[in-house]
C-alpha positions in Angstrom: -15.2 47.1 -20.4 -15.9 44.7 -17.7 -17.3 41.6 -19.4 -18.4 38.8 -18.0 -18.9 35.9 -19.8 -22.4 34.0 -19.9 -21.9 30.9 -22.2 -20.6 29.6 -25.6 -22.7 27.7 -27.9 -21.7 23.8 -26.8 -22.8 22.4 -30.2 -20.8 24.6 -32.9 -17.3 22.7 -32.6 -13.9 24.5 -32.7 -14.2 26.7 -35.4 -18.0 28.7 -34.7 -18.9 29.8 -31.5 -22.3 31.9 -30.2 -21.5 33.2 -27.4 -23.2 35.2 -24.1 -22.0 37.8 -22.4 -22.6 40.7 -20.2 -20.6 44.1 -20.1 -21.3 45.0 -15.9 -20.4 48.2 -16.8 -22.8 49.5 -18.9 -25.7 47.1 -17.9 -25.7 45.5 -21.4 -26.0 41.9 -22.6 -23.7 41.6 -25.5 -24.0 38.6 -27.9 -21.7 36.9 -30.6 -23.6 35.1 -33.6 -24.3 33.9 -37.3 -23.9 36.6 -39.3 -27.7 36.6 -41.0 -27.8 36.3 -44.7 -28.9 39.0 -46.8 -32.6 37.3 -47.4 -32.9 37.6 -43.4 -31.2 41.1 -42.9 -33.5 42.7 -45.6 -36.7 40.9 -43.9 -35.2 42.9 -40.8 -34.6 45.7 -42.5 -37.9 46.1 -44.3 -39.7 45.9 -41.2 -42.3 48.5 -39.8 -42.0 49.0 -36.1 -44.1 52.1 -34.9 -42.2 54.9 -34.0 -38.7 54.0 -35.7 -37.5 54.4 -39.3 -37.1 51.2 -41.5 -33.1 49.6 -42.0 -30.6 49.1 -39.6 -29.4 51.9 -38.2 -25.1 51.9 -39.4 -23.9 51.2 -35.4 -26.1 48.4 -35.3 -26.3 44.7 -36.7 -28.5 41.7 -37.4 -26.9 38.4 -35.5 -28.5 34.7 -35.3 -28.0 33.0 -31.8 -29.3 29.2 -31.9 -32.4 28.7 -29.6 -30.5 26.0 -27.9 -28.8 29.2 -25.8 -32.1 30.4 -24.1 -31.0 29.0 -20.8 -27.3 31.3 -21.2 -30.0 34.3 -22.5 -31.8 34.3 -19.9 -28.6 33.8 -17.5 -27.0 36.9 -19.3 -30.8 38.9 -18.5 -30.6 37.8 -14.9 -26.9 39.1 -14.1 -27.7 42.5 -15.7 -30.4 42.5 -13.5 -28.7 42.5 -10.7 -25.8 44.1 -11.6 -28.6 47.2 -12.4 -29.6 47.0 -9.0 -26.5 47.9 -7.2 
């Protein structure tokens, strides 16, 4: 995996840390969070989308990343743009 890193979460201190990346390999943003709660994971989980079962699907998971990152998101969407194109 070839990762390359986007941006970390400025205002969590030491000991949390959001953070942006994207894996140039597989032309994927990949992101570190708050691990939801279980009030917010059900909510998620409960939810209809057309075409797709309810839950969360075992290989997959519920994070929180602070709005403050938007900027480092939409960093992360432009580099795997690019990298897509080559």
């Amino acid at each position: 995996m070839s990762l390359l890193f986007i941006g970390i979460d400025p205002s969590t201190g030491d000991d949390k840390s959001p953070t942006v990346w994207v894996d140039q390999e597989k032309k994927e943003i990949v992101f570190q969070g708050w691990k939801p709660g279980q009030e917010l994971e059900a909510e998620c989980a409960a939810f209809e989308v057309p075409g797709h079962a309810k839950g969360i699907p075992d290989d997959e998971a519920v994070v929180r990343i602070p709005a403050r990152m938007v900027q480092m998101i939409r960093e992360a969407c432009d580099a795997v743009e690019r990298s897509a194109v080559r």
